[in-house]
Each structure stands twice: as C-alpha cells, then as structure tokens.
C-alpha positions as CSV (number, residue, x, y, z in Angstrom):
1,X,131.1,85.3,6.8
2,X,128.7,88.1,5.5
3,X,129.2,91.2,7.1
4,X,125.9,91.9,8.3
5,X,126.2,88.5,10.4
6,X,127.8,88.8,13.8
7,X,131.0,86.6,15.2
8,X,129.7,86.3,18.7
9,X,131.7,87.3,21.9
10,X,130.2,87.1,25.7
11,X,126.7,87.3,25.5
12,X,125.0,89.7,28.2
13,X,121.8,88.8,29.5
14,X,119.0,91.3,30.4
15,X,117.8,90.5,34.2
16,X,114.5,91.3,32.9
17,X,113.6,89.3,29.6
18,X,114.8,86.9,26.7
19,X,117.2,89.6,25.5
20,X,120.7,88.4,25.1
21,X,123.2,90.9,23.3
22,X,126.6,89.7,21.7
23,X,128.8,92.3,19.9
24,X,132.2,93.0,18.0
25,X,133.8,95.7,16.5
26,X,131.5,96.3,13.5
27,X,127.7,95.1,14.6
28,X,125.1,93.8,17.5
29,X,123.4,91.1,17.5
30,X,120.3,90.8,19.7
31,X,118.3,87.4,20.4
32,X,115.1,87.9,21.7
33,X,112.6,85.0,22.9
34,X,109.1,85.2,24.8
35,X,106.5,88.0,23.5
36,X,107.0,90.9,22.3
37,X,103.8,92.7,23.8
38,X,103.9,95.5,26.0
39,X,106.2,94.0,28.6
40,X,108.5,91.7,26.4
41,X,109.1,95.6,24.5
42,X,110.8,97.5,26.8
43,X,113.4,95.5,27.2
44,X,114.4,95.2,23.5
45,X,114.3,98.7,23.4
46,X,116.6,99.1,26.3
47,X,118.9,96.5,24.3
48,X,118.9,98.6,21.2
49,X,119.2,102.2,23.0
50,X,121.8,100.4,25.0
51,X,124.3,99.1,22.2
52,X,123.6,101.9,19.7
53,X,124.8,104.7,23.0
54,X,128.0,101.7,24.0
55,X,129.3,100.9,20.7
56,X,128.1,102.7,17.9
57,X,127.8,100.1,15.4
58,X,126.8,99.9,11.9
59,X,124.7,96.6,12.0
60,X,122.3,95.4,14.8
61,X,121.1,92.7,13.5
62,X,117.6,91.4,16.1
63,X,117.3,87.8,16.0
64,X,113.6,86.5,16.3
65,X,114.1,82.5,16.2
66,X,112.6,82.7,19.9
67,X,109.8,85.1,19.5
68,X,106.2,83.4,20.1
69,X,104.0,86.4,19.7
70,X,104.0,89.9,18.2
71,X,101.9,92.7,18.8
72,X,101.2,96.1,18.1
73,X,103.5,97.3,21.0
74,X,106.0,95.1,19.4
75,X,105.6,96.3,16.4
76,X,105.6,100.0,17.7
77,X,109.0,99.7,19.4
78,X,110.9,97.7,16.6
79,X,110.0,100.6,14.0
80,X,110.8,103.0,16.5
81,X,114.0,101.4,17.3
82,X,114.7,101.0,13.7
83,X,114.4,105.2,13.6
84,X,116.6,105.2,16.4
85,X,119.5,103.4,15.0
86,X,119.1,105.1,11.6
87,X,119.8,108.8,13.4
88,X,123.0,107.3,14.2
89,X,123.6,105.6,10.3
90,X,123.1,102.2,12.0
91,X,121.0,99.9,10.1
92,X,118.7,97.1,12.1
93,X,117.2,94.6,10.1
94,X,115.4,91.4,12.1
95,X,116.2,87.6,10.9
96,X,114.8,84.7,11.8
97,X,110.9,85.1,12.2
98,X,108.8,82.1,13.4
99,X,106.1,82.0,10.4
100,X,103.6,83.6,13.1
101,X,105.9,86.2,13.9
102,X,107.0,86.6,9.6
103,X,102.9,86.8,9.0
104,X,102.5,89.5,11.4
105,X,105.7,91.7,9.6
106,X,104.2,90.5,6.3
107,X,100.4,92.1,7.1
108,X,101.8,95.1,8.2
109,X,104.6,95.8,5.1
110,X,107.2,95.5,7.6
111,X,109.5,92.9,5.6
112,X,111.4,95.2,3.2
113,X,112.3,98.0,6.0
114,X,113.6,95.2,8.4
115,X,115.5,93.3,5.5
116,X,113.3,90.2,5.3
C-alpha cells in the first residue's frame, strides 16, 4: 500500500454534510460528496482544521469521487486549507475528481499543487 493512501478505521460523520473522516497513525483521509459551494465549504474546512489540530498527520489525503459541483468558494477553502496543513508540514493533495469537478482544478492550475 502507498503511503500517501489511507488504511481506514471508524469513519466519523459530520452532522452537517457529506464529510466522512477516517484516520491512522500517519494520514487522514476525507470523503466529501454534495457541493462544494458556500455551504458544502465550511464543513470540509472544519474537517481539515479538525484532523490537522487532533492528530497531526503528515498526509490528508480529500477524496472527491462524490463531489457534483465546485465553485469558487470551494475552490477558496481547498487552497486555503491546503496553506493550513502546510504550516503544520502536512501535505493535502485531492484524488478522485468527477471530470466536472477535474475541469474546474484544471482551468484554474489547481492540479499540480493538489497532486493531480
């Protein structure tokens, strides 16, 4: 298994989106699903703040297999979240993009910083 890729353990559901967060002793691994707009944003970035204050990790890894729609608030909070885990020598990097969601990264030069 490559060491960026996460061995699940009890997913945690966020009350208030599509943000399920697994962990082990080394990286996160966040799934998100529904939009990330304005609303479907925050709680991501609770997510991330969350697990980068809990456990410190080296790798959160965001999964977007169940993402529908991206926009620029989504945008906003993944490069800011991305800033926040690097303060703390964390690297995120997203896998999985529906093409919709990949275009969007693509058009905006996204692709490289998040490991795509």
């Amino acid at each position: 298994m490559r060491s960026d890729v996460l061995i699940k353990t009890e997913p945690v559901l966020d009350p208030d989106a599509a943000v399920a967060v697994t962990t082990d002793a080394q990286a996160v691994r966040i799934a998100v699903a529904g939009e990330l707009d304005e609303l479907g944003a925050r709680p991501l970035q609770r997510a991330i703040l969350d697990a980068l204050r809990r456990h410190r990790p080296r790798h959160i890894t965001i999964d977007l297999d169940g993402v529908t729609f991206l926009d620029t608030a989504g945008i906003k909070a993944l490069v800011q979240s991305r800033a926040d885990a690097g303060q703390l020598d964390c690297r995120l990097r997203l896998s999985n993009p529906r093409p919709v969601v990949y275009r969007v990264l693509h058009i905006v030069g996204l692709l490289a910083p998040f490991g795509l």
